[in-house]
N, C-alpha and C positions, 0 to 999 in steps of 0.2 A: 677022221673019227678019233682016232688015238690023242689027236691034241685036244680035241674038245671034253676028251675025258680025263686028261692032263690038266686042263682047266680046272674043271669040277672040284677035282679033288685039291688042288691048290685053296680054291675059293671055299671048299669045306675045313679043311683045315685052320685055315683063317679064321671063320666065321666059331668053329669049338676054341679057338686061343682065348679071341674076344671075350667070349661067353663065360669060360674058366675064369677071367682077370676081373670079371665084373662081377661074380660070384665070390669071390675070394676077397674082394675090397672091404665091404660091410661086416665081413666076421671080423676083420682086421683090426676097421675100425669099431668095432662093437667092445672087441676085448681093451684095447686100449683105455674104452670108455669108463669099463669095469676096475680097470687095474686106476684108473685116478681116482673112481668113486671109494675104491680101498682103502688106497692110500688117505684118500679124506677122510674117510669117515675113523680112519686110526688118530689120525691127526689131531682128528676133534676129540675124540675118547681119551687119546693121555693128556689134551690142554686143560678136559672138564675133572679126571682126577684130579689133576693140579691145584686148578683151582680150588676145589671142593673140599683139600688139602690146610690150601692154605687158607679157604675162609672158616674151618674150624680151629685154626690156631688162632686167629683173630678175635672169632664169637667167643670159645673158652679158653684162657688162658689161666696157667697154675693160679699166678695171684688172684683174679676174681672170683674161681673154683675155693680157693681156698679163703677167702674174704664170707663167700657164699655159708660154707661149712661151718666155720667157727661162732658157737652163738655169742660171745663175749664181743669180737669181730663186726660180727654184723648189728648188735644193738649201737656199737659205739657207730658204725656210717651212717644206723637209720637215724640217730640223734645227730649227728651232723646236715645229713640230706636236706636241700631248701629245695620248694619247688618241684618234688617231685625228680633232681636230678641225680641218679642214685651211680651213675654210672662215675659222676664226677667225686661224689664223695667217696665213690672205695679207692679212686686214683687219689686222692690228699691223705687216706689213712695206709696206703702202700706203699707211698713216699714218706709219710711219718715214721714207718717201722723200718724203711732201709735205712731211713736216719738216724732210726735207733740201733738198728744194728751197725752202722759205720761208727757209729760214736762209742760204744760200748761193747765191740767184737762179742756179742752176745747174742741169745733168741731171743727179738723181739715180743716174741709174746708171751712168754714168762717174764718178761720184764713189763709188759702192757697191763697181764692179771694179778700182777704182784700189784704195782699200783692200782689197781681197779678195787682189789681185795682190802688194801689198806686203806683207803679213803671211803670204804664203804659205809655208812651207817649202820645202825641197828633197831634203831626208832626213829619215830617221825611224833611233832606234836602237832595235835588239832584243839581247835577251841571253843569249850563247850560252855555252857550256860550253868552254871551250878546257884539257885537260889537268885539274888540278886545282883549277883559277878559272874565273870567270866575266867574260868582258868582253865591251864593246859595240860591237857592229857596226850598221856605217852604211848603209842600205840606200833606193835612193830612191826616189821616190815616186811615184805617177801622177798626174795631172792631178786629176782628181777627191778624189782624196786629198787632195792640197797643199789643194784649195778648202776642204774639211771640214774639215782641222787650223785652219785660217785660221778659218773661220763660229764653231768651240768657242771657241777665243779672245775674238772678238769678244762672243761673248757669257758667256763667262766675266767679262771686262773689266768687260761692260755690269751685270751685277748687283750690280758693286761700288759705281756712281755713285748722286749722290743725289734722283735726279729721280722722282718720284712715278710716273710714269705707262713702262710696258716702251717703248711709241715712244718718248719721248723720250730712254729712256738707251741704246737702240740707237743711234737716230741720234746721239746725244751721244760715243759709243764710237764711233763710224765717224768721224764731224770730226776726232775724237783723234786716230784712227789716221793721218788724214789731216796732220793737224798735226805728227806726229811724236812726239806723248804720250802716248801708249798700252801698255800693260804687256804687248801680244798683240805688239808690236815688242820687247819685252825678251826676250819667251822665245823666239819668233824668230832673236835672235842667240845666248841664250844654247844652244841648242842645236845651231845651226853653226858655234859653239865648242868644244862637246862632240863633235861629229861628228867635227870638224879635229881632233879632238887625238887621235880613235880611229881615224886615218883608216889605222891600218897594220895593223889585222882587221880592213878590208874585203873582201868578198869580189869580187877584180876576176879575170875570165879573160880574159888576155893570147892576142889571135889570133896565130899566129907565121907561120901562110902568105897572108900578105901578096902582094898582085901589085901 
């Protein structure tokens, strides 16, 4: 009797180990489960700041922020722009101003408005019908206009020089102008010459009730 309950108690013992090791497995494994899904999902969190990091340095970047800003800037890429590719023309006018700044250890864009400023016009002539002729009337300009007559120039100029590459005979055309040798300063005067000389079919209305 006494072994058979020596038995028992052997074979219950046994049977609680078992039961403890098989209970104890699954949390084991469960927690393990959790400490990689952690670790992943951290993993994935600093790869996607990263990125997200680095795709806004890519999307804005200072030069096309500031290409974006300046309105002097941005009419001269829109009058560059063919086709609708605007991204290509603010990379040829940000390369034309590093090359202005390597060449003249100076700001680029006081040196861009300065040229822009001095090849601007002030009039433009249109041609009107007067009796049984036609002559040219002086008519002036807005702001934004003057700047466009000026940018066609300059790059009219610019296609004529011999520099391989479009930056370099932008920038090359802007020192000109700068210099004072530039063919966008000839028709400049020659057409404030022409304006002066048409200057008596303009059409000016004289206020007479003056206080």
């Amino acid at each position: 009797m006494a072994l058979w309950n020596g038995l028992c108690n052997v074979t219950r013992q046994v049977a609680q180990r078992s039961v403890s090791q098989h209970l104890s497995r699954p949390l084991i494994s469960q927690s393990c489960q959790y400490s990689q899904v952690a670790t992943e999902e951290s993993s994935t969190a600093a790869a996607t700041s990263t990125t997200t990091l680095i795709d806004e340095s890519i999307v804005t970047p200072p030069e096309q922020e500031f290409i974006r800003q300046n309105p002097i800037v941005s009419q001269l890429v829109n009058t560059i722009m063919r086709d609708g590719k605007k991204a290509r023309a603010q990379r040829l006018v940000s390369d034309a101003l590093q090359d202005i700044r390597f060449k003249t250890n100076s700001d680029p864009l006081v040196v861009l408005t300065e040229a822009i400023e001095s090849t601007s016009p002030m009039l433009k002539l249109t041609s009107a019908k007067k009796g049984s002729k036609v002559v040219h009337v002086p008519t002036a300009l807005r702001e934004r206009q003057r700047r466009r007559k000026a940018i066609v120039w300059i790059l009219e100029g610019a296609s004529k020089r011999p520099e391989k590459t479009f930056e370099a005979r932008l920038s090359g055309e802007i020192l000109s102008v700068i210099n004072g040798a530039s063919s966008a300063l000839t028709k400049k005067n020659a057409l404030h010459k022409l304006a002066l000389a048409n200057r008596a079919n303009a059409q000016v209305s004289y206020n007479t009730n003056l206080r």
